[in-house]
N, C-alpha and C positions, 0 to 999 in steps of 0.2 A: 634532467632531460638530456636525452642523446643526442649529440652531433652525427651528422653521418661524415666518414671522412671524407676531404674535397679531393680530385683527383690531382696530381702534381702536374705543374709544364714545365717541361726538357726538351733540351735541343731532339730528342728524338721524336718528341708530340711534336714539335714547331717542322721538322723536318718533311714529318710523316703531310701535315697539314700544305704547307708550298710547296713540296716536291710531288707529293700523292694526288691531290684534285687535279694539279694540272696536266700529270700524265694520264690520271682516266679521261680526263676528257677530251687530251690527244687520241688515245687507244680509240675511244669511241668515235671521231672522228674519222680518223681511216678508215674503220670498221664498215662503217657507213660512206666514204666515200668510195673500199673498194667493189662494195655490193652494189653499186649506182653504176659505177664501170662498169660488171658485168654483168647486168640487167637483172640481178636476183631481185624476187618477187620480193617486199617490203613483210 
């Protein structure tokens, strides 16, 4: 029977995980705070 193989965790996945979500959803943030400042339609 085949194993499928597991993916590895490295400082890059661990990086990619706390550094990455937290900056989308800064980006998304502003995103949506600068379209509020300038009255763009939702």
């Amino acid at each position: 029977m085949d194993e499928e193989p597991r993916g590895k965790v490295d400082r890059v996945a661990i990086l990619y995980i706390v550094g990455g979500v937290p900056a989308i959803v800064l980006f998304l943030t502003v995103v949506f705070a600068l379209a509020r400042s300038c009255n763009f339609p939702a």
